[in-house]
C-alpha positions in Angstrom: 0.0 0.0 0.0 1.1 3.4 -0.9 1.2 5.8 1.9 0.6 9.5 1.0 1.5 12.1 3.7 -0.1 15.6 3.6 1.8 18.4 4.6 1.3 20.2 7.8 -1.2 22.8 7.5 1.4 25.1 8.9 3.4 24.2 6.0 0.4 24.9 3.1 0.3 28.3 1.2 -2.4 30.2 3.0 -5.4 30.5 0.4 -6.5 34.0 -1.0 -9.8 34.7 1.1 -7.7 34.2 4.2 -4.6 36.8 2.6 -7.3 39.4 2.1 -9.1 38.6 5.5 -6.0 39.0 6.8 -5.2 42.4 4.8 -8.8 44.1 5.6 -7.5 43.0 9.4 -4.4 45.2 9.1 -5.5 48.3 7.3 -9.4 48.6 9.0 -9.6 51.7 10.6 -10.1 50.7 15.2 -13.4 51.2 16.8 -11.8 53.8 18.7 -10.3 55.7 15.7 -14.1 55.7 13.9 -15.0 56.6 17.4 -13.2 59.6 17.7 -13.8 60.6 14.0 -17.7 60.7 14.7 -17.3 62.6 18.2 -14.7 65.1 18.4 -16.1 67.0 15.6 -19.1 67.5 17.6 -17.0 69.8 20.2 -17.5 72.4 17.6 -21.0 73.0 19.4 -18.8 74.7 22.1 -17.4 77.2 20.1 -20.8 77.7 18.1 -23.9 75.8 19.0 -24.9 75.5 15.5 -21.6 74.0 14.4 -22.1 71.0 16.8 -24.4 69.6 14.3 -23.8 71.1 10.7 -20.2 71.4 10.0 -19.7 68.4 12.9 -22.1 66.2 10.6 -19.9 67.0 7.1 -16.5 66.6 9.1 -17.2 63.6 10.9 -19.0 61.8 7.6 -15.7 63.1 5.3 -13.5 62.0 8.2 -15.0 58.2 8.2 -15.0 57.9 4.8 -11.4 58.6 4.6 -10.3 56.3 7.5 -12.3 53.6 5.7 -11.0 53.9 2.0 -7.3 52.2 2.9 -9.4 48.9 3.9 -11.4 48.9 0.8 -10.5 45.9 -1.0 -13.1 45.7 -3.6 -14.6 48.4 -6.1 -17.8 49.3 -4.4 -16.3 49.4 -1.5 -13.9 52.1 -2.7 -16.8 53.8 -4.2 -18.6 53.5 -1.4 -16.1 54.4 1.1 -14.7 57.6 -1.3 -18.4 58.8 -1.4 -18.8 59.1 1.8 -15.6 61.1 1.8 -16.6 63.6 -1.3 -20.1 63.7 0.5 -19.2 65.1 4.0 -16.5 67.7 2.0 -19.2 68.7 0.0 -21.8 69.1 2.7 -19.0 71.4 4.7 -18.1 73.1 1.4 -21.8 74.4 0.7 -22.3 75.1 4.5 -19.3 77.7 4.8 -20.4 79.0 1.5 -23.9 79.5 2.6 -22.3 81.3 5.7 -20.1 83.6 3.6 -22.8 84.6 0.6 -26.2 84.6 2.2 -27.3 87.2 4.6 -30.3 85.3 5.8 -28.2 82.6 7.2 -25.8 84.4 8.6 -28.3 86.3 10.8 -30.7 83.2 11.2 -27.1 81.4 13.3 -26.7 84.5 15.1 -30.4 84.6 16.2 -29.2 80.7 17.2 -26.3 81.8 18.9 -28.5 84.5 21.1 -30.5 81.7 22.6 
C-alpha cells in the first residue's frame, strides 16, 4: 500500500480569502479611531452651538470615509467608502459658502447663537 503524507497545515500556502481577511484585518480603521472621528467633531458645538451639528455632521462623515477607504479591498467598496468622503466635503463646502454669501443665514445662526 502506498502511503501519501499531507503536509502540515502550517506548512500549506495560505489561500487568497484568508490573505485578504488578513489584509482588511491590518488596514481597518479601530473602533476607537471611527469613534473619535464621529465625536470630536461635535465639540464644535462649544465654540458655536450650531456647528455641533452642521459642519460636525460633514467633518465627521468626510473623516469616516477617509479612515475607511485604505481597507477597501473591492470596487464598491472604494466607491462606497470615497463617497462618503466627497459627501461630507461637500456638505461642509456648501455650509461655509452659505455662511459667507447669504445674509439670511448668517443672521438666522446669530439669532441661534442669542438663545
Amino acid at each position: 500500500p502506498r502511503i501519501v503524507m499531507a503536509a502540515p497545515s502550517s506548512l500549506r500556502p495560505p489561500r487568497l480569502a484568508t490573505l485578504r481577511r488578513a489584509r482588511v484585518q491590518m488596514l481597518s480603521p479601530s473602533a476607537g479611531s471611527l469613534a473619535a472621528a464621529s465625536m470630536l467633531p461635535a465639540l464644535l458645538g462649544f465654540w458655536k452651538s450650531e456647528y455641533g451639528v452642521s459642519y460636525a455632521y460633514g467633518t465627521a462623515t468626510f473623516l469616516s470615509g477617509i479612515l475607511v477607504l485604505p481597507s477597501a479591498t473591492t470596487r464598491i467598496a472604494t466607491a462606497h467608502a470615497a463617497c462618503l468622503a466627497l459627501y461630507g466635503l461637500r456638505l461642509n463646502a456648501f455650509l461655509l459658502y452659505r455662511e459667507l454669501s447669504i445674509a439670511r443665514f448668517r443672521e438666522f445662526r446669530d439669532k441661534i447663537e442669542a438663545r
